[in-house]
C-alpha positions as CSV (number, residue, x, y, z in Angstrom):
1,X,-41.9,-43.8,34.4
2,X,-43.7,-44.1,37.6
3,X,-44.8,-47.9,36.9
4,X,-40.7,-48.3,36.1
5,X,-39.9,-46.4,39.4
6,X,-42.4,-48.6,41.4
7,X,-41.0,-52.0,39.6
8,X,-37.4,-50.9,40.7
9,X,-37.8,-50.3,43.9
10,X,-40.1,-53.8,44.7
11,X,-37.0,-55.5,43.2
12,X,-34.6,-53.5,45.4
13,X,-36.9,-54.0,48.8
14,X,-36.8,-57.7,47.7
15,X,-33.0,-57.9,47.5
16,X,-32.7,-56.6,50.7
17,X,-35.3,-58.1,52.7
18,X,-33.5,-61.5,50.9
19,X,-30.1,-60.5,51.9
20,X,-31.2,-60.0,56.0
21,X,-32.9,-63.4,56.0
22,X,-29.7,-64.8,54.6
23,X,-27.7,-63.1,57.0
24,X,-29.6,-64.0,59.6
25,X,-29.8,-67.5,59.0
26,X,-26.5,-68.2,58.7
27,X,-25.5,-66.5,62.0
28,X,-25.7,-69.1,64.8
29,X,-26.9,-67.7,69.0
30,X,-24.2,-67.2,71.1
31,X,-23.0,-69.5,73.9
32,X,-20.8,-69.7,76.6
33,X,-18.1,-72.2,76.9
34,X,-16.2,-73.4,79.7
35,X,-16.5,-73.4,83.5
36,X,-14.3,-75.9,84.2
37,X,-13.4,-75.2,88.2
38,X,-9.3,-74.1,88.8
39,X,-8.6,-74.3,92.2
40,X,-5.7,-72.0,93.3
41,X,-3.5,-72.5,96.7
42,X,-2.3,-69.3,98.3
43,X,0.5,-68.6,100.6
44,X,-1.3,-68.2,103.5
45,X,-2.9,-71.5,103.2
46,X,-6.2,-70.1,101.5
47,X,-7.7,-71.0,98.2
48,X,-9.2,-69.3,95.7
49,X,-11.4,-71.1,93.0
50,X,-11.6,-69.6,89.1
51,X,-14.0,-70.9,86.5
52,X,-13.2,-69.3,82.7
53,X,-15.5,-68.4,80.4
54,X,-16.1,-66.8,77.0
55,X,-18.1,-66.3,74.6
56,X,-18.4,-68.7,71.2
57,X,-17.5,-65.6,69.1
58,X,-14.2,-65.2,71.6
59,X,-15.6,-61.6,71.8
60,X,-15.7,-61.6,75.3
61,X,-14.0,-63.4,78.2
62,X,-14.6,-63.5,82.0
63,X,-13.7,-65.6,85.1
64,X,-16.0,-66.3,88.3
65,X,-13.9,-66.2,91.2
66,X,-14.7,-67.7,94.8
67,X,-13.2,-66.3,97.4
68,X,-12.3,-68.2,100.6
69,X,-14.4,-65.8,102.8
70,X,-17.6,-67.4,100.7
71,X,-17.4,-63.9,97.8
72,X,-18.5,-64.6,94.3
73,X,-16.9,-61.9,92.0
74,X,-17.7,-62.5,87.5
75,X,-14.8,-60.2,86.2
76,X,-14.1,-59.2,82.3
77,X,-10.8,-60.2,81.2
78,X,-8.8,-56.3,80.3
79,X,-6.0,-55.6,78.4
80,X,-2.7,-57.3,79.6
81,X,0.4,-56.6,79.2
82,X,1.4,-60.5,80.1
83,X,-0.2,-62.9,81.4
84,X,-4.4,-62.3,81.4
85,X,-5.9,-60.1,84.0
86,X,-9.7,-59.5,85.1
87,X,-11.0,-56.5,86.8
88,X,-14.2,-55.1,87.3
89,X,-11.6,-51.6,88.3
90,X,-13.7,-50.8,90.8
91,X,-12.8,-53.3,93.6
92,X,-11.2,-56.2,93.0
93,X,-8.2,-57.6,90.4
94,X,-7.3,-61.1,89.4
95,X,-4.5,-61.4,87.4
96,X,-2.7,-64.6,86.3
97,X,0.7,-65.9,84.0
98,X,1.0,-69.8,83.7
99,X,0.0,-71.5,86.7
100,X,0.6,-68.2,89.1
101,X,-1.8,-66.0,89.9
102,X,-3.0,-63.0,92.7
103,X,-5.9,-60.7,94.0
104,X,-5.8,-57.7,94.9
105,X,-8.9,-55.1,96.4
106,X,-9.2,-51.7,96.5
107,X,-8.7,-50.3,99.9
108,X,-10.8,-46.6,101.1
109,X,-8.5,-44.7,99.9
110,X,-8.5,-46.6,96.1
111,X,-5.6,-47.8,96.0
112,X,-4.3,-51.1,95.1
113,X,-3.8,-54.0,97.9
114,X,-2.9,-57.5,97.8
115,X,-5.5,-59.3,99.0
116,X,-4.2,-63.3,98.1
117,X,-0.6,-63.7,96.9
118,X,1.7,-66.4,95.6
119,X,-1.3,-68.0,94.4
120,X,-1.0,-71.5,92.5
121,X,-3.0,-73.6,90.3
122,X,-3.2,-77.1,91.5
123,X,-2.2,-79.8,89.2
């Protein structure tokens, strides 16, 4: 009984152990994919600069931002009612719908301010 017990449980250890290298092999390392620069004109003559990213699962998607004052913010992309908006909700918001887009910043007191408006992707 014991020599069938021990038998059993080899095969079993074996099955699995053969089932994680499987599944290991066939899953491939994750990579990011795009970057591609998107400049943006604002109304008051500034320009902001967006590179997209995500991840080759699609699990996870983010934008750099540079900001005409020289800032470098990486925000996640959140839930979005239209359009796709980023936000690290602690100070600053990027949200954009076709070709439009705007920042705002959190002010001292937490609230909400636009920061660049009327923002437009060049062609």
């Amino acid at each position: 009984m014991k020599k069938n017990f021990a038998v059993l449980l080899t095969v079993a250890l074996v099955c699995v152990l053969s089932l994680y290298a499987f599944a290991g092999a066939a899953e491939q390392p994750l990579s990011v994919m795009g970057g591609e620069p998107v400049v943006y004109d604002c109304n008051n003559g500034d320009e902001v600069v967006a590179r997209y990213y995500m991840l080759s699962d699609e699990s996870l998607r983010f934008v750099k931002l540079l900001l005409p004052d020289g800032t470098e913010y990486t925000l996640p992309q959140v839930l979005s009612g239209s359009g796709a908006r980023y936000t690290d909700d602690i100070e600053l918001l990027w949200w954009i719908k076709g070709d439009d887009a705007y920042v705002e910043k959190r002010d001292e007191t937490g609230e909400w301010r636009p920061l660049y408006s009327e923002c437009r992707a060049r062609p």
